[in-house]
KOLGUSE-319979 format. One line per 3 residues: number of its first residue (from 1); their letters; for each residue x, y, z of C-alpha. Coordinates in nm, 3 decimals, always signed. Layout:
N
NUM> a> X:Y:Z ~ ...
***
This chain:
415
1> xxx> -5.236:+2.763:-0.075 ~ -5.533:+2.559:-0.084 ~ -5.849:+2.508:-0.276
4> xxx> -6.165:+2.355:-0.267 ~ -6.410:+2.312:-0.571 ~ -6.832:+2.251:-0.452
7> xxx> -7.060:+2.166:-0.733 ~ -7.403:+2.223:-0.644 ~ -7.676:+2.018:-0.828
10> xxx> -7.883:+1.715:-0.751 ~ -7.837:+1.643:-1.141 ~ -7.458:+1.550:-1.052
13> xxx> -7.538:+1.343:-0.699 ~ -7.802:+1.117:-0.960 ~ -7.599:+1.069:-1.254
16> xxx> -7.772:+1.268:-1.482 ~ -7.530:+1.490:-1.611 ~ -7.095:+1.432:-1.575
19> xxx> -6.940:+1.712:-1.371 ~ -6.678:+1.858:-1.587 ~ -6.678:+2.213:-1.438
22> xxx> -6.458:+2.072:-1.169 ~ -6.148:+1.917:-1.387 ~ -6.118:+2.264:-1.588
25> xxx> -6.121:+2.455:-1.306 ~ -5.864:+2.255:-1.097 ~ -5.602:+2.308:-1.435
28> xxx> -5.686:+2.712:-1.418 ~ -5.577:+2.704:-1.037 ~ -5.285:+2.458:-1.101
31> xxx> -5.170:+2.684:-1.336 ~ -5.123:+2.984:-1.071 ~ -4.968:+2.779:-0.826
34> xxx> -5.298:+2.725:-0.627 ~ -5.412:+2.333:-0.507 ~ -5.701:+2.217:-0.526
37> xxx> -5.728:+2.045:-0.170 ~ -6.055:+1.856:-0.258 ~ -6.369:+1.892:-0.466
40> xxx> -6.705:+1.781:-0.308 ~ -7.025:+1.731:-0.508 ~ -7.327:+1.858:-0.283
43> xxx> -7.729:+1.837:-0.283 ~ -7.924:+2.159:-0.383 ~ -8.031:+2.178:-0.033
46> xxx> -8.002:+2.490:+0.207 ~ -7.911:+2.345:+0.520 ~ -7.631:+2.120:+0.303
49> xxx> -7.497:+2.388:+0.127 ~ -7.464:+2.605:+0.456 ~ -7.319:+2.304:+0.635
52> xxx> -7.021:+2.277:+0.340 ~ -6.951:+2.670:+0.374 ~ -6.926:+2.662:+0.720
55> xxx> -6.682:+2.355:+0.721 ~ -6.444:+2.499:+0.462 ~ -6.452:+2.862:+0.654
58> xxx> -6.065:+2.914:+0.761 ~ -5.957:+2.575:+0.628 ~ -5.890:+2.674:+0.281
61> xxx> -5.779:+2.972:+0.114 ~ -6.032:+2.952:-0.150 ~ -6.349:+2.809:-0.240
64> xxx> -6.462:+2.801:-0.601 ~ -6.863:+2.689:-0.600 ~ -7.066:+2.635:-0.942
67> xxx> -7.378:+2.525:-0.963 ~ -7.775:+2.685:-0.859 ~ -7.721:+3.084:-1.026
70> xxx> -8.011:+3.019:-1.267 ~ -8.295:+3.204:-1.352 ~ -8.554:+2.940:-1.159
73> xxx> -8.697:+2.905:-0.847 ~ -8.503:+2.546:-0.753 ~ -8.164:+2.768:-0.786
76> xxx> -8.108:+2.861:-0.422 ~ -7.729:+2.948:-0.399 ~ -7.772:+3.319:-0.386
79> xxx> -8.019:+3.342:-0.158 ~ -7.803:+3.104:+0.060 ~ -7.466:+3.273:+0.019
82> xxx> -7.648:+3.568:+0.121 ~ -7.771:+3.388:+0.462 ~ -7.387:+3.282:+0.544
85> xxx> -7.272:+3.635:+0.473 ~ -7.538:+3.770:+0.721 ~ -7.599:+3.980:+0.388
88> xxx> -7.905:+4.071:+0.147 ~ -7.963:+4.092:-0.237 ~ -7.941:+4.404:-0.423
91> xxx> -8.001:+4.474:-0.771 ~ -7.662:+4.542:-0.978 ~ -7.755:+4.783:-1.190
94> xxx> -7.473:+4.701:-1.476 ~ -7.624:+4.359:-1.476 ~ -7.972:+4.432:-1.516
97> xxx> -7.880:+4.627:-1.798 ~ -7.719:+4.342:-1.917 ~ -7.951:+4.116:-1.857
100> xxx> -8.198:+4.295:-2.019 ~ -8.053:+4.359:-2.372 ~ -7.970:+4.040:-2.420
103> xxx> -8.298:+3.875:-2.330 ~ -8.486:+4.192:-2.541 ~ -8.249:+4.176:-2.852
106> xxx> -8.162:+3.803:-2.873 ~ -8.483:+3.612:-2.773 ~ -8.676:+3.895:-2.864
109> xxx> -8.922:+3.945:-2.592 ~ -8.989:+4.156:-2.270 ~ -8.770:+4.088:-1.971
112> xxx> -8.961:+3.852:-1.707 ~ -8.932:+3.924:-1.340 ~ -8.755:+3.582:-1.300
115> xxx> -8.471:+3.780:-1.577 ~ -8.451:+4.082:-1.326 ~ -8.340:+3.818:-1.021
118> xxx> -8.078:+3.723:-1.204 ~ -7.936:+4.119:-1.100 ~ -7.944:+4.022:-0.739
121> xxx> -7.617:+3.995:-0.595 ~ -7.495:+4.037:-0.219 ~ -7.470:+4.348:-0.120
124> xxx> -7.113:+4.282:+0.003 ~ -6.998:+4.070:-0.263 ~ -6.817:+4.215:-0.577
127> xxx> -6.938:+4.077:-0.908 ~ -6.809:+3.923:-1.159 ~ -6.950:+4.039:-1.489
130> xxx> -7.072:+3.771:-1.677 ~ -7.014:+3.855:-2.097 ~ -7.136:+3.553:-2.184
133> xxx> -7.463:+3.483:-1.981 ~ -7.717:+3.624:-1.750 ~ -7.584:+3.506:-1.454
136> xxx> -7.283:+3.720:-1.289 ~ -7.051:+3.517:-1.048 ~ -6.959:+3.656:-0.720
139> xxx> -6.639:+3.691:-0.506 ~ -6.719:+3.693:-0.147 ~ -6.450:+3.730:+0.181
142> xxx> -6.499:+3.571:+0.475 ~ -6.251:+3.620:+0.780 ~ -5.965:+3.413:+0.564
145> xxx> -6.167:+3.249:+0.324 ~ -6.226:+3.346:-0.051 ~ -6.561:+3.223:-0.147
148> xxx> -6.612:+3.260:-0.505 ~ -6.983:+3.169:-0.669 ~ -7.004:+3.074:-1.076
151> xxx> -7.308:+2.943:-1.277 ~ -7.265:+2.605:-1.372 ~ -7.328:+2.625:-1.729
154> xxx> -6.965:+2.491:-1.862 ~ -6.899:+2.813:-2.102 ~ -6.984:+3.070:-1.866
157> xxx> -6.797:+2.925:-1.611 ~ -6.506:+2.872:-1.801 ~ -6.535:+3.260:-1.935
160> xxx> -6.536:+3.349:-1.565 ~ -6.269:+3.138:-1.454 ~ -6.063:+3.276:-1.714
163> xxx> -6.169:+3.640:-1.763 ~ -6.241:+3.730:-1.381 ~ -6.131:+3.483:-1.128
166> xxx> -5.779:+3.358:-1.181 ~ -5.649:+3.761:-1.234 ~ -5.822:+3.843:-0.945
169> xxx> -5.646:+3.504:-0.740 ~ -5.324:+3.662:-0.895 ~ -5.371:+3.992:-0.810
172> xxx> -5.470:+3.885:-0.398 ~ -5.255:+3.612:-0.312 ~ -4.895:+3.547:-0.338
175> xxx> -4.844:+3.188:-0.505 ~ -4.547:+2.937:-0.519 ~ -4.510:+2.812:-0.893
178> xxx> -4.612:+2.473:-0.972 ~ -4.490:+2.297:-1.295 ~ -4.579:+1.949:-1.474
181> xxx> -4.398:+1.811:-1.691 ~ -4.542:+1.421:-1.830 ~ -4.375:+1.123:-2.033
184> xxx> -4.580:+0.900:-2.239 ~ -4.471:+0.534:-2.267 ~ -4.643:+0.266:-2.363
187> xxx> -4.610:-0.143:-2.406 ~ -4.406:-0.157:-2.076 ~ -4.686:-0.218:-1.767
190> xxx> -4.697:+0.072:-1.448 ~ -4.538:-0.199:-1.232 ~ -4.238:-0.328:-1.452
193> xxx> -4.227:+0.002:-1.548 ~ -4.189:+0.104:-1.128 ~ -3.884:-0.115:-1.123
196> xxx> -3.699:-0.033:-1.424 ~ -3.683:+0.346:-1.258 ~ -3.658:+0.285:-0.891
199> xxx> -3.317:+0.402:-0.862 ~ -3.381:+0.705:-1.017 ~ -3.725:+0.780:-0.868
202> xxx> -3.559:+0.707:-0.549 ~ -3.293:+0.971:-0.617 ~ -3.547:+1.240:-0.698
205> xxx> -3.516:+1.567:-0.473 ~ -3.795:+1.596:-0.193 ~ -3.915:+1.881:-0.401
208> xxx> -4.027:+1.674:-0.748 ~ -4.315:+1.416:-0.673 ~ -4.366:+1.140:-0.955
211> xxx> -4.710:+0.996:-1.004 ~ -4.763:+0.692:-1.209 ~ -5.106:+0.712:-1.427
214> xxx> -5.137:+0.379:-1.599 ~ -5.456:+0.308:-1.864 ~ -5.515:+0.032:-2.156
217> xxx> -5.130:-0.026:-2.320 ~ -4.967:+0.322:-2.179 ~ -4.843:+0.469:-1.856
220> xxx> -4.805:+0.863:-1.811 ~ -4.485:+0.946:-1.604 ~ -4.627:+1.315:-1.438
223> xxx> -4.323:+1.519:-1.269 ~ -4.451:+1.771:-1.072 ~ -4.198:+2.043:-0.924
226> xxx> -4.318:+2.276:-0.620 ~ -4.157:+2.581:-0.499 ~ -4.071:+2.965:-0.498
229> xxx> -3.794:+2.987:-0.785 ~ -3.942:+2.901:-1.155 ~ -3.608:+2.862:-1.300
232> xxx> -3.489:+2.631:-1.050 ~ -3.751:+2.437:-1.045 ~ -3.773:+2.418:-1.442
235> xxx> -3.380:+2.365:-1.440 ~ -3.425:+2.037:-1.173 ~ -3.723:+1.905:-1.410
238> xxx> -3.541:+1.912:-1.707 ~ -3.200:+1.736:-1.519 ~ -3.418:+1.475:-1.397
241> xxx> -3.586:+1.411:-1.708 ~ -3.228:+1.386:-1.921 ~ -3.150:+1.139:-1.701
244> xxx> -3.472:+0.882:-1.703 ~ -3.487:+0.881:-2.050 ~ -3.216:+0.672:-2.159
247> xxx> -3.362:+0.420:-1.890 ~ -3.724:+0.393:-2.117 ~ -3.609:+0.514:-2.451
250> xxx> -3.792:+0.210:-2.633 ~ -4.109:+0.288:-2.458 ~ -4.099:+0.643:-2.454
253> xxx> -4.318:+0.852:-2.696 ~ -4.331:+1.192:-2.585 ~ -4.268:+1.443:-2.296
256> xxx> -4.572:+1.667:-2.336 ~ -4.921:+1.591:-2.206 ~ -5.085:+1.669:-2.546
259> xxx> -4.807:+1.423:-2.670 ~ -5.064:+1.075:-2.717 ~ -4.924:+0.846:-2.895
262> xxx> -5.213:+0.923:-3.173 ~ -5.101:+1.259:-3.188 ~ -4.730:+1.090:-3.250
265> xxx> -4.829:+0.914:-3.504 ~ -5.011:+1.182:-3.685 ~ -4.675:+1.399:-3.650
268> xxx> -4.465:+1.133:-3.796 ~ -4.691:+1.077:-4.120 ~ -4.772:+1.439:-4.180
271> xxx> -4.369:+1.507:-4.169 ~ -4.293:+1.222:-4.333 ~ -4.578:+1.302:-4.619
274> xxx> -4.726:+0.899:-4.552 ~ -5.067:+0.784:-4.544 ~ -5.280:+0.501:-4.262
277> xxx> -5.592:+0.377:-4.313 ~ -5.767:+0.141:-4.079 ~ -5.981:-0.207:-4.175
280> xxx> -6.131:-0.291:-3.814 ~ -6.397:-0.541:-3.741 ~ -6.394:-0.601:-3.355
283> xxx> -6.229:-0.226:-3.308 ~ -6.569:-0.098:-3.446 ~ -6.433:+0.191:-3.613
286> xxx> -6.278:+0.316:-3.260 ~ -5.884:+0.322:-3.427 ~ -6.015:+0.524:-3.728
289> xxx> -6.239:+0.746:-3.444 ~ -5.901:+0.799:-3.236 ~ -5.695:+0.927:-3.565
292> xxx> -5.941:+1.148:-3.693 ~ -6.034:+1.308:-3.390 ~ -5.676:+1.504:-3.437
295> xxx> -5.692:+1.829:-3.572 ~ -5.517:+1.814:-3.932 ~ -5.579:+1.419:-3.938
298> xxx> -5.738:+1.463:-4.348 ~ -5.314:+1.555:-4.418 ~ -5.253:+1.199:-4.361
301> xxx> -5.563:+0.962:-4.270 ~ -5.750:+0.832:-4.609 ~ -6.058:+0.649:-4.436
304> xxx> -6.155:+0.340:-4.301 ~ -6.392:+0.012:-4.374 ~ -6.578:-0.118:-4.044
307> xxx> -6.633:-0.504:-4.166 ~ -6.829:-0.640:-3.850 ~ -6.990:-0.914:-4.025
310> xxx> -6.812:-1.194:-4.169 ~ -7.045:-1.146:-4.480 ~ -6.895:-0.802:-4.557
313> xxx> -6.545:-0.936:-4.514 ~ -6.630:-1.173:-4.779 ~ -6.828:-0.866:-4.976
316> xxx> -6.616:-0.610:-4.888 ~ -6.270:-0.713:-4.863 ~ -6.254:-1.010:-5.093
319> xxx> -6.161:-1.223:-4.827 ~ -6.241:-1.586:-4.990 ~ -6.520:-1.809:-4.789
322> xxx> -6.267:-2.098:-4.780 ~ -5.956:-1.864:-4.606 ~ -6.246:-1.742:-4.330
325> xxx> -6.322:-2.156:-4.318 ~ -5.998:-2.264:-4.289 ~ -5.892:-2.038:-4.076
328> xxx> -6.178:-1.854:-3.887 ~ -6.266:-1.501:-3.919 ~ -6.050:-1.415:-3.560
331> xxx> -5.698:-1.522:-3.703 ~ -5.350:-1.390:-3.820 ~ -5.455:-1.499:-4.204
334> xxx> -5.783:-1.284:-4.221 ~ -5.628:-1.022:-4.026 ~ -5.362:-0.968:-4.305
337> xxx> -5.614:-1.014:-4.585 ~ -5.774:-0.723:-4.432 ~ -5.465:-0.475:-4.438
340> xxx> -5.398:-0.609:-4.801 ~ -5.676:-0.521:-4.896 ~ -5.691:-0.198:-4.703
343> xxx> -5.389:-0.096:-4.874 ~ -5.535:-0.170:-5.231 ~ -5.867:-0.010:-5.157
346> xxx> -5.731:+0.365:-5.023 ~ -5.420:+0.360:-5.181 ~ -5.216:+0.446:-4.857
349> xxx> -4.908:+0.338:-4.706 ~ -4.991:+0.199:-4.380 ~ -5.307:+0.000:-4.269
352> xxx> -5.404:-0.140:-3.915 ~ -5.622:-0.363:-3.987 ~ -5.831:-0.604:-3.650
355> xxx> -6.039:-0.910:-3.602 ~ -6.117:-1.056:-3.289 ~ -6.377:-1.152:-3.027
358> xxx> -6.443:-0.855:-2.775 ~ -6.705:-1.077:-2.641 ~ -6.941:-1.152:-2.426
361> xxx> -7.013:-1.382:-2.696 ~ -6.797:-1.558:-2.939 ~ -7.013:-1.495:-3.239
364> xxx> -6.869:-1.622:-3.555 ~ -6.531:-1.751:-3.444 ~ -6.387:-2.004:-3.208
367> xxx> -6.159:-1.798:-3.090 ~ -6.168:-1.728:-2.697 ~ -6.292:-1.442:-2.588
370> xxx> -6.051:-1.084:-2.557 ~ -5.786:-1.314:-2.852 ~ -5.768:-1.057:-3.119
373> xxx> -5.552:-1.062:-3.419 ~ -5.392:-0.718:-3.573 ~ -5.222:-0.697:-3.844
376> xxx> -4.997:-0.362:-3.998 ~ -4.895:-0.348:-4.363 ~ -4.638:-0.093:-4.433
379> xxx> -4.482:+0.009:-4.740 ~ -4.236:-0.299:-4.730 ~ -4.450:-0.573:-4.579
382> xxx> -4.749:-0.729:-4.371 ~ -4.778:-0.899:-4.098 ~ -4.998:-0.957:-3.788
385> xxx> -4.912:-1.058:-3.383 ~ -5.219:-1.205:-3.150 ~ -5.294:-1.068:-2.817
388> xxx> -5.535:-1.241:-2.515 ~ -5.652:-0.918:-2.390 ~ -5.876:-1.093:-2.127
391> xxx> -6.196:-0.913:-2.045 ~ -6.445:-0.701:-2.027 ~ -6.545:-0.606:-2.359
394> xxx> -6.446:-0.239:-2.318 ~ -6.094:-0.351:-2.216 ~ -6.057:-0.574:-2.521
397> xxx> -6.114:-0.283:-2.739 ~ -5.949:-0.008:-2.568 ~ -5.636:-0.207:-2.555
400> xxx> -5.686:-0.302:-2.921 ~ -5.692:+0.010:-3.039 ~ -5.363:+0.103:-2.826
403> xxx> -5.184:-0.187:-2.951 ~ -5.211:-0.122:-3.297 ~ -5.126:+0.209:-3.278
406> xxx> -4.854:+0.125:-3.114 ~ -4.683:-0.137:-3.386 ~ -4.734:+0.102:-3.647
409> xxx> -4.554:+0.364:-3.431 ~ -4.224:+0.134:-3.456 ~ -4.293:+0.027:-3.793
412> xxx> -4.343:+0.444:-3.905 ~ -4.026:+0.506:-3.701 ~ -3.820:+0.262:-3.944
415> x> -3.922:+0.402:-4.260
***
């Protein structure tokens, strides 16, 4: 089976808004065994909007469109739909009624005419009732084509998606199964990673596709198994993935795709009843950021000091004027004082503590820009490693943050 996903808005086409509709909904069809062939961004123009529908007629299976269902005049996707169809708009009595109470009893005011359109549907399309908005989605056929119409509000489509459109895919079509399964790794690059693995990757059956899916100081190893028979499909995935990973055991955080290696480390200090803090300075807080942003992250995270100035390291962090002279503020000395400090301050047992030049400038150091130093202390000691992580700026920090998380990863792992 295959899938297309059309956004409709000149807001995406302009950069004034990040389409996000189209990742969520690509994961719902994944799920049901459905792929998503392609997904186009188009203009909120008639003629460009007919032009798409008419293209994907008979070439795909479905087409899932979001985008132009709103309550003003500039939202023209009904009214179009309905010209494809050779159809007209009727009202839909349940969702006028719908419409209605929730304009009159949550904004508290008389139902505009511009409300009532939102009741218009195709005559020949069935609707989609939409709980959580005023604009219903529609499912349209087409000779062999599913067209299938959501607003592009994020929550509403999502509570379509969910609540109407993937039973309804489930109920009409009959679906191979399609299952994921991903590895984490990080430290080891995609392309000595590609030749550790060849021989295996080689040896995978036609039916299991690998797809590399590198970013700053990780690579994701994605599996994905097509075909008819879950279990045999599920049986082959796990085989294959007993047998890589002996190959990238030192690399090799975790098999599921929730599995970051943040979320690892969070695991290991909850179970382990431990405590991190961070002391970052060219990292800008973005460590501390990363940690926290897991659910459950107060169980084990005690805080964090963002020292960007040299003054507040001297302040601060009692880092002596004469160590940050001796030995600049971007070096393996000031980098431990940091985590020493850290580890006085909050009381915890791990710190990641960084200091370095993300650039463009060099600012207080004469370091070279993208050299920064981290340093972990652990219960039993301190220390710190450098790293030339090059440029641009967002690169320096990205991998900075990935970096340390990773040594205190090996270090939790030893205690």
């Amino acid at each position: 089976m295959r899938a297309t996903i059309v956004t409709i808005g000149d807001e995406i086409l302009i950069g004034q808004i990040v389409d996000t509709n189209s990742g969520f909904i690509a994961k719902e069809l994944d799920k049901i065994g459905i792929r998503v062939h392609e997904m186009l961004s188009i203009s909120d123009d008639k003629q460009h909007i007919l032009d798409t529908l008419s293209s994907l007629q008979n070439k795909c299976d479905v087409v899932i469109i979001t985008g132009g269902l709103g309550p003003t005049k500039d939202d023209i996707t009904k009214k179009t739909l309905c010209e494809y169809m050779d159809d007209d708009l009727v009202i839909d009595d349940s969702v006028l009624k719908h419409v209605t109470k929730l304009i009159e009893d949550y904004f508290k005011r008389p139902i505009t005419q511009l409300n009532r359109d939102q009741a218009l549907v195709p005559s020949k399309s069935k609707v989609l009732f939409n709980k959580v908005g005023t604009a219903p989605g529609m499912w349209m056929e087409k000779e062999n084509t599913v067209f299938v119409s959501l607003p592009g509000v994020p929550y509403e489509m999502k509570y379509l998606i969910e609540n109407e459109v993937v039973p309804k895919l489930v109920e009409k079509f009959k679906r191979p199964y399609i299952i994921h399964k991903t590895l984490l790794t990080y430290g080891v690059g995609e392309s000595l990673l590609a030749e550790r693995i060849e021989e295996w990757e080689d040896n995978l059956p036609s039916f299991i596709k690998l797809a590399y899916l590198p970013s700053p100081g990780r690579v994701r190893l994605r599996l994905s198994a097509r075909g008819n028979d879950e279990k045999v499909l599920q049986d082959a995935l796990d085989f294959q993935i007993a047998k890589l990973q002996p190959q990238i055991s030192d690399c090799l955080v975790g098999l599921d795709e929730g599995e970051t290696l943040e979320v690892v480390v969070g695991k290991l200090l909850a179970n382990k009843n431990l405590t991190i803090a961070t002391m970052e300075s060219c990292t800008g807080g973005k460590i501390a950021s990363t940690l926290t942003a897991i659910a459950g992250a107060s169980k084990y995270f005690k805080g964090s000091i963002v020292s960007y100035a040299t003054q507040v390291k001297e302040d601060l962090l009692n880092i002596s004027e004469k160590l940050i002279e001796e030995e600049s503020v971007v070096s393996e000395a000031v980098a431990i004082a940091m985590a020493v400090d850290g580890q006085k301050k909050f009381k915890t047992d791990y710190v990641i503590a960084t200091t370095g030049n993300a650039g463009p400038l060099k600012g207080d150091a004469d370091a070279e820009v993208g050299t920064v130093f981290i340093a972990v202390a652990t219960p039993e000691k301190v220390f710190s490693e450098q790293f030339d992580f090059g440029q641009p700026r967002e690169k320096v920090i990205d991998r900075a943050v990935n970096k340390g998380l990773e040594l205190v990863y090996k270090e939790i792992l030893k205690n």
